[in-house]
N, C-alpha and C positions, 0 to 999 in steps of 0.2 A: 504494500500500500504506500501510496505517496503522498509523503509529510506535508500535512500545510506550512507556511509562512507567514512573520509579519511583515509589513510595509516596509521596505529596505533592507532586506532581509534577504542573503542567496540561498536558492533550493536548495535543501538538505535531501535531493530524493536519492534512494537505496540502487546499491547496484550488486547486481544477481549474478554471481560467478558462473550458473551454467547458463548463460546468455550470451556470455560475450567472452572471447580468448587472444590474449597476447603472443603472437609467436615472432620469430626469427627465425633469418638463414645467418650467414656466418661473417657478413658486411661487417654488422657491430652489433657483437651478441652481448655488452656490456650495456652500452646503452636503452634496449628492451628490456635488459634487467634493472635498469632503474625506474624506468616507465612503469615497468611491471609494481614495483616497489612501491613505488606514488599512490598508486591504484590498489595496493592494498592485497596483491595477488602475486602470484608465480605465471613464466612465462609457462606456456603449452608445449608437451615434449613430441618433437620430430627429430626424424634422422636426413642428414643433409650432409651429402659428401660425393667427392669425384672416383669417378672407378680411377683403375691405372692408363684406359684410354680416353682420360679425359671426359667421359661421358656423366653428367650430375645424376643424383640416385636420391629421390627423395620419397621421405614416407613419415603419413602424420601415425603419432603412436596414442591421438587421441580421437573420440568419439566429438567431431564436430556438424554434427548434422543436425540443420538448424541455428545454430549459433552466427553471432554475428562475432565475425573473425577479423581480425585488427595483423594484420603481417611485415615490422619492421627490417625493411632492407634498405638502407641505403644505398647507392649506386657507385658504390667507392672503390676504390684499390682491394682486389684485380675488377677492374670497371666490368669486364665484360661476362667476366664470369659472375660479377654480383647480379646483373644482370640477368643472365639466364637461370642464377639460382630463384629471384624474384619471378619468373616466368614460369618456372619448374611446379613452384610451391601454388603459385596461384590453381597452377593446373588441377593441381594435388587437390590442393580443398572444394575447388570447382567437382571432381567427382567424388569428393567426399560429401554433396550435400551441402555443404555451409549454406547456412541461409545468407546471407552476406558477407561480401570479403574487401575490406578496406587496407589499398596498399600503400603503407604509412612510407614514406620515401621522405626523408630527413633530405639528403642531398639527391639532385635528380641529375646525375652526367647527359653529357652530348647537350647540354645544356646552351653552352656560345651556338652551336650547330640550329639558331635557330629562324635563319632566312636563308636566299641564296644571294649572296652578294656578291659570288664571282660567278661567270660562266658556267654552266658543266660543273655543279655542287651537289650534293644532296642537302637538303633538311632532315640533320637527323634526330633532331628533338622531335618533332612530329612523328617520326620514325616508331621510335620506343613508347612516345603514346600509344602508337595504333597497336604496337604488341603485347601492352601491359592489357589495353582496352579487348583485346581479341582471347587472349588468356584468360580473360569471366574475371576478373575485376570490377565491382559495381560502384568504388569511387577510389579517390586518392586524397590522404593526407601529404602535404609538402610542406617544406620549409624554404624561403626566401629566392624562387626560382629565378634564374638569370634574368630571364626578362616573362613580364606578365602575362605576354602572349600566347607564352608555353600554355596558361590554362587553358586555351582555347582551341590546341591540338588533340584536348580530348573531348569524346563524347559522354564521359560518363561524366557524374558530382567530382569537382574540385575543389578543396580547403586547400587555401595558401597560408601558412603562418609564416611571422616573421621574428626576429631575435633581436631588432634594432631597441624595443624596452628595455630588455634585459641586458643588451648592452648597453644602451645610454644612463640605466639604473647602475650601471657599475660605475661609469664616470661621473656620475652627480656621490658619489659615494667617496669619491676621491677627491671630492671639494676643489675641483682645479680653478684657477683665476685667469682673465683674461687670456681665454681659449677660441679658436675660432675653425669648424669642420670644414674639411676637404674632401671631396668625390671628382666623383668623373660622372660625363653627363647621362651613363648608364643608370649610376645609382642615386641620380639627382633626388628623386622622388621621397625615397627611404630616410634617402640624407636629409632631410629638410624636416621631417618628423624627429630625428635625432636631436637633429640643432635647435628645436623648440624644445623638445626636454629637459635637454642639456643648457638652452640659455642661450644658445650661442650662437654669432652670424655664420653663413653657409658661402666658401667659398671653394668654385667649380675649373674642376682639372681639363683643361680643351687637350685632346689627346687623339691618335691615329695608329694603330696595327699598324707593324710591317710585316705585310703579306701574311703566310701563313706561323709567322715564327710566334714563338710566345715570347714575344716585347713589344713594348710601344713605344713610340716616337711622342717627347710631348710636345704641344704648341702651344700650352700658356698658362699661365695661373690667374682667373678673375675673382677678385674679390680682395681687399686688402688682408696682411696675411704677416706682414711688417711687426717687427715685436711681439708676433704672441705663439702662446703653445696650440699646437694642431693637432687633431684627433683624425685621423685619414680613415674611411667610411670604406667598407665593401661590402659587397657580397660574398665575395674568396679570394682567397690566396692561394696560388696555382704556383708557380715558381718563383712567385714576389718579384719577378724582373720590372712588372710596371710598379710596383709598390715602392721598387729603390730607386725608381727617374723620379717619383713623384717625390722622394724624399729628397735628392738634389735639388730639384726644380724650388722646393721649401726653402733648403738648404741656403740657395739664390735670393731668394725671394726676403730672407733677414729672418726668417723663424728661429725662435729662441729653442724651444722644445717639441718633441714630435711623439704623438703617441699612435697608435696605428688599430684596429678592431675591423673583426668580418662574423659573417657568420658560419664559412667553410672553412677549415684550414686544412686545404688539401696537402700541400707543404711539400709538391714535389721535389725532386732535386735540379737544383741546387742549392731550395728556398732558404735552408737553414742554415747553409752557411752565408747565404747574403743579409739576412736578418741579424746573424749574429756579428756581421763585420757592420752595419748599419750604425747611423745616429738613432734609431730611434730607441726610447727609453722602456717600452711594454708592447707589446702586441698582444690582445685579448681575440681570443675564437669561441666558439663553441663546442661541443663533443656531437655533431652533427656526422661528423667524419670520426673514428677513430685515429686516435694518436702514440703510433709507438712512443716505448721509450727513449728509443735515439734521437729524436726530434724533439724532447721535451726540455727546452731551452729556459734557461732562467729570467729570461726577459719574457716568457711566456707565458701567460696565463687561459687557462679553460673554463669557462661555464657550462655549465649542462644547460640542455634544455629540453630533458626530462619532464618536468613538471608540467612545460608549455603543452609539449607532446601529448602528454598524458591528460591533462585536463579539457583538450583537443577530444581525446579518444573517448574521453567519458560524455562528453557533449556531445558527440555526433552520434555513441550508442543510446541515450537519452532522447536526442531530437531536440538538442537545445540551441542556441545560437554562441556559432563559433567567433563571429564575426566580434560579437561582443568586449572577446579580452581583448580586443585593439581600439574602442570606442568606450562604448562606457564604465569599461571594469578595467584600463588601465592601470592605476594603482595596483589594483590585486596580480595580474601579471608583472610588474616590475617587481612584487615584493617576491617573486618568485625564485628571485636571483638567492635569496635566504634561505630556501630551501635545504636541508640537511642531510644529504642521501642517507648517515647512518640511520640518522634517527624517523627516516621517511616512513618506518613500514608499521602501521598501526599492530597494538598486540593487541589480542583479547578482544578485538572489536566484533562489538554490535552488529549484524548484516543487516537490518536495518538503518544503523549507519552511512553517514557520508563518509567513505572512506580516504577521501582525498584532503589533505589538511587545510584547514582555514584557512582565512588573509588574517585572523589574530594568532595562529600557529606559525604561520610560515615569518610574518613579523618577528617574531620574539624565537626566531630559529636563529643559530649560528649560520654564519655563511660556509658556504661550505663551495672553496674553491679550490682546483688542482693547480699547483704551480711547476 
């Protein structure tokens, strides 16, 4: 039965373990496990693995028929194999019955891949829409897609979340003084919500790709940038090669101090040694991607975004409005940042129970962030 409320008041309604199921393939079986945690559950157990001829072998070892199944894969290193494991499993549960299969895609690759801007290219963001959508997927959960049009390569429900709250709650947390955001005209949009959190004027990186390499060529910095510390806005960090022209180009430009934040930190090579020979003083990402050990730099810091995920997933198994933790329940999403992954998993709880913690729990939580 579903709890009433008072006036200002967020739903406390119950949520019913045999309803709905957390799984993973092997993108980032860490991060499922903290979603899972939020939520007050354990991931759902399947086997997911490559024969010796490379061929993936997947098998659910649970009873999900009828359930509304929630399937965390990321699209991350090895891309293509995360990929066809996402393809594999959707299969999987498609003739298991599931009553619904929501494929929660933190990071979505082939993502730049999403016009043809040269001759004789594919679109291959549209690409892997159409094979998520043909593999009986009946929506997708994402996080901070390349560009927003990607939603519209698919046919089925799209939620797009974004992590620019929870990042810009980390830099209002750091009480920085005369600060001023830097993007490129990619990530204008995001940036400009950032820089209202944060306070701060928004100033835009004019920039151009060479060809097909991964670096860009920059052509200017608008917006004054003269004496103050700069927070550099993304979406992702790929090899950081434009992250380091845009730090010269600062560097030029008289900026005192540079701090840098995305919400991918793919961190291919060579990113880590460019980062770590850099001015810039932190770089803040997410755990959207998995991050080895080798790459975890002391100028580096992680956020989850867990929480977001998860309070995502309970709302869309609900029928509630996702849209909301970016409009009227801001606060309660940036307090999220506080979140406590130890102490995230309720004991002893009630299943009648909200099992997802307050905005006065997640408040009066320790922060809890990897460095």
């Amino acid at each position: 039965m579903t709890k009433t409320r008072a006036i200002g008041e967020r739903e406390a309604a119950p949520l019913y373990a045999d309803q709905f199921e957390i799984y993973h393939g092997n993108a980032n079986p860490e991060l499922a496990r903290k979603i899972a945690r939020y939520l007050g559950s354990e991931p759902g157990k399947a086997e997911v693995f490559q024969f010796a001829n490379e061929n993936i072998f997947v098998k659910i070892l649970d009873n999900v028929r009828e359930k509304d199944v929630f399937l965390v894969q990321p699209t991350s290193h090895p891309v293509n194999q995360s990929i066809m494991e996402l393809l594999i499993m959707i299969d999987a549960f498609k003739r298991a019955s599931a009553g619904r299969i929501t494929a929660v895609i933190p990071f979505y690759a082939y993502g730049r891949s999403d016009k043809k801007d040269q001759p004789r290219v594919p679109i291959t963001a549209r690409l892997i829409a159409d094979m998520i959508t043909v593999a009986g997927a009946d929506r997708v959960l994402s996080m901070d897609l390349h560009q927003g049009q990607i939603q519209g390569f698919f046919n089925i429900p799209v939620d797009e979340l974004t992590a620019v709250h929870l990042l810009s709650r980390y830099f209002i947390d750091k009480q920085l003084e005369d600060c001023v955001v830097v993007t490129d005209l990619g990530f204008a949009k995001r940036a400009r919500t950032f820089a209202e959190l944060v306070n701060a004027p928004l100033a835009i990186i004019e920039k151009r790709r060479v060809g097909n390499l991964d670096r860009a060529e920059l052509m200017n910095v608008i917006g004054d940038v003269r004496g103050k510390r700069a927070i550099i806005v993304d979406d992702e960090i790929d090899t950081a090669g434009t992250l380091i022209e845009v730090v010269r180009a600062l560097e030029r430009e008289g900026v005192t101090e540079m701090y840098a934040c995305a919400t991918h930190g793919v961190l291919s090579d060579p990113a880590v040694e460019r980062i770590n020979d850099s001015a810039i003083r932190e770089i803040v990402i997410t755990d959207s991607v998995p991050l080895p050990p080798s790459k975890r730099l002391p100028k580096l810091t992680v956020l989850s975004v867990a929480p977001l995920i998860g309070e995502a997933i309970k709302r869309i198994h609900r029928g509630e409005s996702v849209g909301a933790l970016f409009s009227s329940e801001v606060s309660f999403t940036q307090e999220m940042l506080l979140w406590d992954d130890a102490a995230g998993e309720p004991t002893n709880a009630d299943p009648g129970q909200d099992l997802a913690p307050s905005a006065e729990a997640l408040a009066a939580a320790v922060p809890s962030v990897d460095r």
